[in-house]
N, C-alpha and C positions, 0 to 999 in steps of 0.2 A: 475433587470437582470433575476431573478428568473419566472417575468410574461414572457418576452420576450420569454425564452424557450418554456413555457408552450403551448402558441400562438404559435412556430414555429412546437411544437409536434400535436398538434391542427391541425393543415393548414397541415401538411405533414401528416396523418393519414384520411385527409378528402380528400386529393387527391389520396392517394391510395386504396380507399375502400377496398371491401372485396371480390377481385379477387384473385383467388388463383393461383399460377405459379407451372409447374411440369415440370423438367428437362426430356429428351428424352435418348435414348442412343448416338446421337449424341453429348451431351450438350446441345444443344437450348433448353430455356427455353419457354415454351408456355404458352399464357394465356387463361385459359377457357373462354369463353364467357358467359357472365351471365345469370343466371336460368330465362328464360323466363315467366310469370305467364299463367297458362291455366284453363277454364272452364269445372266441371263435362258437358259430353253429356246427351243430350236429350235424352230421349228414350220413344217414344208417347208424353205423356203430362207431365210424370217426369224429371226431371234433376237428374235421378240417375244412369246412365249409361248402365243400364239393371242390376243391381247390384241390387235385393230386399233385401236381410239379407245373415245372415251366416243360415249355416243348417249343420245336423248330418252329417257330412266326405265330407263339403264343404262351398260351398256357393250358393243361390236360385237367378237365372239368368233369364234375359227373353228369349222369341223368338229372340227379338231385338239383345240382345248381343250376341248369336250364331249365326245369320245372318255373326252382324261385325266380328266377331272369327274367322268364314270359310271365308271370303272376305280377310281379311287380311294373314292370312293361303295359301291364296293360292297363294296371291304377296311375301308373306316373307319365305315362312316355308321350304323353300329350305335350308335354314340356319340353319335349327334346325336337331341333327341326334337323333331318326330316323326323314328322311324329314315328315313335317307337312304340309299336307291339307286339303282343306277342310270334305274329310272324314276322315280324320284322326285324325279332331276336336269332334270324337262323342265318342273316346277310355278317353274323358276327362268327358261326360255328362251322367250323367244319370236324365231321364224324371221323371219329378214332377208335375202332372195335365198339367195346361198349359205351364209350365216354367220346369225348366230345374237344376239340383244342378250338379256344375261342381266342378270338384276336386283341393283342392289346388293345385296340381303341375298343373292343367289346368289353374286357377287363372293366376300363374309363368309363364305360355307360351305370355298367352294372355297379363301382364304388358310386358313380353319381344315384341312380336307383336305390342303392341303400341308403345313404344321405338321405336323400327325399324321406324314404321309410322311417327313418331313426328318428328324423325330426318330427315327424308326424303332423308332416302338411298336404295343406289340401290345396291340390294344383287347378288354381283355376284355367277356365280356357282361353285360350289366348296368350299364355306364359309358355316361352320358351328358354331353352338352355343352345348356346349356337356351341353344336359340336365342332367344327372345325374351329375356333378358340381349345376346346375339346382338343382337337388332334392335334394343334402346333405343339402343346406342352410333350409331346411326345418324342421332337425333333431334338 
């Protein structure tokens, strides 16, 4: 009797994987859709995303990743206050030879900026994201 449980917990634990459910203010419960797996970008001939290292009060970036920074900046950053554009991706960089060390809270824009992209939404006007929420998690 004791196997038969154990198989029933078994078989009921394999059908409900590890989706997680979160009630709304309606009551519907929703179910996330599962974490899809994604590959570091190219950047030239590395797979490092334009990410070289950390560096003193950031991190050492390429050309490459301020390209993507300012491109997506300028589809998304209407969403961020203050609004974020493409020149407004340079208040995050300061120049390092050829490359560039961009500031954590620039790091934070930019994974917020990929998010936006990954998801594949469309920022109406009038949505923002308040960066300084943004900057505390940094503390």
């Amino acid at each position: 009797m004791m196997r038969h449980y154990t198989i029933t917990i078994a078989v009921a634990l394999a059908l409900v994987g590890c989706r997680t459910t979160r009630p709304d203010d309606t009551g519907i419960v929703h179910v996330d859709p599962p974490v899809e797996t994604t590959e570091i970008a190219w950047d030239g001939v590395d797979q490092n995303a334009g990410v070289i290292d950390t560096a003193p009060g950031g991190f050492l970036v390429t050309s490459g990743f301020v390209t993507r920074m300012r491109a997506l900046a300028d589809r998304y950053g209407v969403s961020f206050v203050p609004r974020l554009d493409a020149a407004g991706v340079s208040r995050y960089l300061t120049p390092s030879g050829d490359n560039f060390v961009i500031s954590p809270e620039g790091m934070i824009a930019m994974m917020d900026l990929v998010d936006l992209h990954r998801e594949g939404r469309i920022v109406p006007a009038g949505t923002t994201l308040d960066l300084e929420a943004i900057r505390s998690r940094l503390k």
